[in-house]
VOBA-1610 file (N, C-alpha, C; in pm, whole numbers, padded with zeros to 5 digits, always signed):
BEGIN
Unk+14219+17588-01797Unk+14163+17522-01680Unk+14019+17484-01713Unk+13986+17356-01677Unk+13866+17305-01697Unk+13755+17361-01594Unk+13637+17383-01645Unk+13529+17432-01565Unk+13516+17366-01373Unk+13509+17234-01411Unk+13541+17152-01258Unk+13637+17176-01182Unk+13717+17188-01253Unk+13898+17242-01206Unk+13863+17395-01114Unk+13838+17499-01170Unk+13794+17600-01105Unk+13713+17584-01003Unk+13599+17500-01025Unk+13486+17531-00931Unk+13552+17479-00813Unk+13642+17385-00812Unk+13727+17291-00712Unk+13798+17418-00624Unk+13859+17503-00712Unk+13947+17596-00643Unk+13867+17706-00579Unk+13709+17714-00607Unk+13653+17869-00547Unk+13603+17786-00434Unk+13598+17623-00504Unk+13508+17590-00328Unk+13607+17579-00132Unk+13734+17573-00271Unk+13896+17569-00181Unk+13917+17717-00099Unk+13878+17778-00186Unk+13891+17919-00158Unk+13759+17938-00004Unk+13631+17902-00085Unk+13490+17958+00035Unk+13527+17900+00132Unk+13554+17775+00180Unk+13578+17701+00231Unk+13707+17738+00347Unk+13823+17804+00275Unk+13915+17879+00382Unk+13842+18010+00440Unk+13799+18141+00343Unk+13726+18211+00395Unk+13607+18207+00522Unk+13558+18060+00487Unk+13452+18089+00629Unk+13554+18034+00711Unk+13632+17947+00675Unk+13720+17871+00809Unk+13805+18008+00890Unk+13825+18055+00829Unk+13882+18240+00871Unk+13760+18334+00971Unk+13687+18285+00908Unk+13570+18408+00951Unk+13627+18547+00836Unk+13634+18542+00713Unk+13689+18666+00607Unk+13808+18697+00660Unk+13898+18656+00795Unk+14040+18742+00819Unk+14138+18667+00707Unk+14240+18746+00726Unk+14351+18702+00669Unk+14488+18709+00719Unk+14473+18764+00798Unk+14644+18761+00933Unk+14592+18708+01053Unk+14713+18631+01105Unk+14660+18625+01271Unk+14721+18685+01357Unk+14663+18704+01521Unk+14696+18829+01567Unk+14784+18770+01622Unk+14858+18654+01628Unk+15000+18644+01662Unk+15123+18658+01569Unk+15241+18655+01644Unk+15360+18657+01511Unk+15389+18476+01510Unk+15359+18411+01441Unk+15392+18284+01423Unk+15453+18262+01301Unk+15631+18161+01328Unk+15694+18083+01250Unk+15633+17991+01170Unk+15718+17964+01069Unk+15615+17786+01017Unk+15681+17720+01165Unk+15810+17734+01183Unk+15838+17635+01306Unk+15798+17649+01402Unk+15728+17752+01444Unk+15664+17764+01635Unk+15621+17642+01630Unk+15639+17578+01788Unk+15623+17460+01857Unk+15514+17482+01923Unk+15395+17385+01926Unk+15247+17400+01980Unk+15246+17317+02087Unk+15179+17373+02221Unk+15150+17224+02310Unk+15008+17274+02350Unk+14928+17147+02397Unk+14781+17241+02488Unk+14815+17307+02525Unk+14723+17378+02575Unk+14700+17465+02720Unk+14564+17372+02790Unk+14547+17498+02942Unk+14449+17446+02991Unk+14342+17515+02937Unk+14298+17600+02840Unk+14181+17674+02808Unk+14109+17563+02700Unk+14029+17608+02650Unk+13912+17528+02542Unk+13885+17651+02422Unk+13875+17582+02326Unk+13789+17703+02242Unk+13684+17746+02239Unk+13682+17880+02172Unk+13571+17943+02255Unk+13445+17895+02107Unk+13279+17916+02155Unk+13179+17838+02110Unk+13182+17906+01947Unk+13153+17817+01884Unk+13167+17893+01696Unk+13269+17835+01645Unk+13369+17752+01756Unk+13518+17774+01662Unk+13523+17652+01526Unk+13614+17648+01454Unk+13591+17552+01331Unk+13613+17429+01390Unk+13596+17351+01309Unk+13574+17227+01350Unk+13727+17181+01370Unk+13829+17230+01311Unk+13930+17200+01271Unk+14042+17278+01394Unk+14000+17338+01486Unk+14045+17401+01605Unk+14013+17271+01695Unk+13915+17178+01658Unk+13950+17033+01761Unk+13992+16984+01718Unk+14070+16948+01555Unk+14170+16873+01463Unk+14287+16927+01588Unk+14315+17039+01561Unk+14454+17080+01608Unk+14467+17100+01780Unk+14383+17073+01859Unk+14427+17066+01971Unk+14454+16909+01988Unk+14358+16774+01911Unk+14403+16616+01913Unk+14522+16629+01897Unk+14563+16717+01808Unk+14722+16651+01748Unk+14863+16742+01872Unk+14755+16864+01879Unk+14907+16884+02007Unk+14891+16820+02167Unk+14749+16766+02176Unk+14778+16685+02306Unk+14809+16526+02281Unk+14850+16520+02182Unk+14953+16418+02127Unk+15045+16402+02174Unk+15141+16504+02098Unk+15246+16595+02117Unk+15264+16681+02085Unk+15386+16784+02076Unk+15400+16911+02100Unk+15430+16911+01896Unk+15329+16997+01827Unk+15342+17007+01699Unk+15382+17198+01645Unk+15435+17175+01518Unk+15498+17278+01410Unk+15408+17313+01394Unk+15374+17492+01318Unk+15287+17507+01290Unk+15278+17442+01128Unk+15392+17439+01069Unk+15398+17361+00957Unk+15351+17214+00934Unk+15338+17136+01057Unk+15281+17011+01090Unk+15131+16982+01085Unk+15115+17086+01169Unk+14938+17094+01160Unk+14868+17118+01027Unk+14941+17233+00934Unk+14881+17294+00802Unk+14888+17159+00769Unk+15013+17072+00744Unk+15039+16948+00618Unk+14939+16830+00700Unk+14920+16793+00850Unk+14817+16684+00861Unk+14685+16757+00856Unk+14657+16872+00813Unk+14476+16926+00845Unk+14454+16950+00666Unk+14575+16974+00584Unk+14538+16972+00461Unk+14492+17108+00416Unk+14508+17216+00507Unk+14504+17361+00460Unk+14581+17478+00494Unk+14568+17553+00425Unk+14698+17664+00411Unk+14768+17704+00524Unk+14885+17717+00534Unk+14958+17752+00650Unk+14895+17907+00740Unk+14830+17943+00634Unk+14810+18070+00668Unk+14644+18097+00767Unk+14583+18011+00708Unk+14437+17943+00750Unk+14452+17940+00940Unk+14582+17804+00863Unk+14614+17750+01008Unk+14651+17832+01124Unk+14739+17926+01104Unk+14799+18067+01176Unk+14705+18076+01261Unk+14582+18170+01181Unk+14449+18206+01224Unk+14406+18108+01308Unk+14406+18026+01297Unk+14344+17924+01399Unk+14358+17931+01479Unk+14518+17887+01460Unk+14602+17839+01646Unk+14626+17988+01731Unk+14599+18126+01653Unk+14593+18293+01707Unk+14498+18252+01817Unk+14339+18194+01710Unk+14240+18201+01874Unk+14257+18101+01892Unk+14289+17982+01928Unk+14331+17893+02005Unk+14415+17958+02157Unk+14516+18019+02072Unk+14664+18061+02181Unk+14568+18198+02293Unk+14511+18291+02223Unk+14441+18371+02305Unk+14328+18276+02361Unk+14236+18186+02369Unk+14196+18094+02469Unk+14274+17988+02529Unk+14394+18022+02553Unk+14471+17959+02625Unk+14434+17792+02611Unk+14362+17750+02474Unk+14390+17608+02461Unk+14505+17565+02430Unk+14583+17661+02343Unk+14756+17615+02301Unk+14827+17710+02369Unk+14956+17685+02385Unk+15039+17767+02469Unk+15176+17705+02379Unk+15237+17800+02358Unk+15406+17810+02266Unk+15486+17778+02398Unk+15524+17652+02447Unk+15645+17606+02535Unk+15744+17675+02529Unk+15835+17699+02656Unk+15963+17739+02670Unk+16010+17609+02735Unk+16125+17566+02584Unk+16211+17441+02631Unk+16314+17444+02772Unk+16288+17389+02877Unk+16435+17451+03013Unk+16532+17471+02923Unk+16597+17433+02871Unk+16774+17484+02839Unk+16736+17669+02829Unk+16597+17703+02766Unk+16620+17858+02727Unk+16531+17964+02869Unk+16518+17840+02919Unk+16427+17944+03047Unk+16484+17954+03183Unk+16478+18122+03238Unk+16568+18131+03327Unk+16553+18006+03395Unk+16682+18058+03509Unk+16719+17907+03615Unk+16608+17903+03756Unk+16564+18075+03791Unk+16481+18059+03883Unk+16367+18133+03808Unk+16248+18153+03913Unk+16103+18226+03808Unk+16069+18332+03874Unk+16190+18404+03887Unk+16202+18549+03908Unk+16159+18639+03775Unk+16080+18696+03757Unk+16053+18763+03639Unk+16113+18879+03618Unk+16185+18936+03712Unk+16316+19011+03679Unk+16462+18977+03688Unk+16475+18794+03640Unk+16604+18728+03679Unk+16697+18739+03503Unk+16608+18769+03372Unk+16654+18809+03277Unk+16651+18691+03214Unk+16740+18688+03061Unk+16713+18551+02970Unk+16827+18469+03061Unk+16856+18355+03022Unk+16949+18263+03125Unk+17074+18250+03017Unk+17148+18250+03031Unk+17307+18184+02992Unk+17282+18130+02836Unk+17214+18001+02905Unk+17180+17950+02734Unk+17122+18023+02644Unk+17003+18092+02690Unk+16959+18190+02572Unk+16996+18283+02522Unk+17097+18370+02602Unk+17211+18397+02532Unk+17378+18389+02452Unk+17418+18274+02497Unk+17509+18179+02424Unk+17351+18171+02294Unk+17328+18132+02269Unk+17239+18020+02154Unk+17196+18171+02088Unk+17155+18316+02087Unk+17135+18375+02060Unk+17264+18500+01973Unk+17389+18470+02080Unk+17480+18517+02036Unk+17533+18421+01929Unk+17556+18274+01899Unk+17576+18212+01819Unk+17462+18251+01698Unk+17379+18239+01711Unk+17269+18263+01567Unk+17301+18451+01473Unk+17329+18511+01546Unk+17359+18641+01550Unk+17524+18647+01466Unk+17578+18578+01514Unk+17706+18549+01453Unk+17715+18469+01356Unk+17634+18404+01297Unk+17600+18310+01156Unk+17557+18423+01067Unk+17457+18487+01104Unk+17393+18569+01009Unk+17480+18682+00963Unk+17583+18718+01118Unk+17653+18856+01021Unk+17795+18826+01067Unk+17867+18730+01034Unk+17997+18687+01018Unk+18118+18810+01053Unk+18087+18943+00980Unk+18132+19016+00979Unk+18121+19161+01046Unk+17995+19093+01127Unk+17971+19213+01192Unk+18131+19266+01316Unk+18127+19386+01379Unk+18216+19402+01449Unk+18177+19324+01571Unk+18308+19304+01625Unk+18276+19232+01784Unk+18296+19395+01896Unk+18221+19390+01996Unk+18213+19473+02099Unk+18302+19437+02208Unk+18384+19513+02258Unk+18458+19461+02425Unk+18330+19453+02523Unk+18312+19358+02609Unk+18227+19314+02690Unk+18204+19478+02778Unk+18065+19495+02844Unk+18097+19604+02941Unk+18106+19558+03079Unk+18169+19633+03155Unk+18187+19572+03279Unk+18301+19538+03320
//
């Protein structure tokens, strides 16, 4: 590796580090596929510059977290961190599509039909062979 070549990669490197603030996990559990939309919050004062990259692009539309890393041009993992304090200042919020959200907004009405059909199907891909249970009831 050529001397320039390196210096390219430590400045790649400082450059994620301060964009982190030194972390390296974010305090959410995020997919590459979690789906991003605003929220009504703002980020809070300090944040990178690149926390107003990624709220333009989800009050766009509703973006991947894999979407944001590939249009902002840095690590998926960077990005995580980001949209963590983003989502805890309620500037982004992870949508629940209707087909998977109960039918009324009873918060003790449980997951709805679809989310379990669509859950029992995914469950049944992964273990083909698992045993089937007689329903209770």
């Amino acid at each position: 590796m050529t001397t320039h070549g390196r210096a390219a990669e430590d400045s790649t490197f400082v450059r994620t580090y301060t964009l982190t603030r030194g972390r390296t996990k974010p305090r959410h559990l995020l997919g590459l596929e979690t789906v991003l939309d605003a929220g009504p919050g703002r980020p809070g004062p300090g944040q990178a510059e690149e926390c107003e990259d990624i709220l333009t692009l989800c009050r766009e539309r509703r973006r991947s977290v894999t979407e944001l890393a590939g249009r902002l041009g840095r690590p998926v993992t960077a990005v995580k961190i980001l949209v963590s304090d983003l989502l805890d200042a309620d500037a982004l919020v992870v949508p629940v599509t209707s087909p998977y959200a109960a039918a009324d907004t009873d918060a003790d009405a449980g997951p709805s039909p679809q989310l379990l059909a669509a859950l029992s199907a995914g469950l049944k891909r992964k273990w083909p062979d698992a045993l089937a249970y007689p329903q209770a009831g």
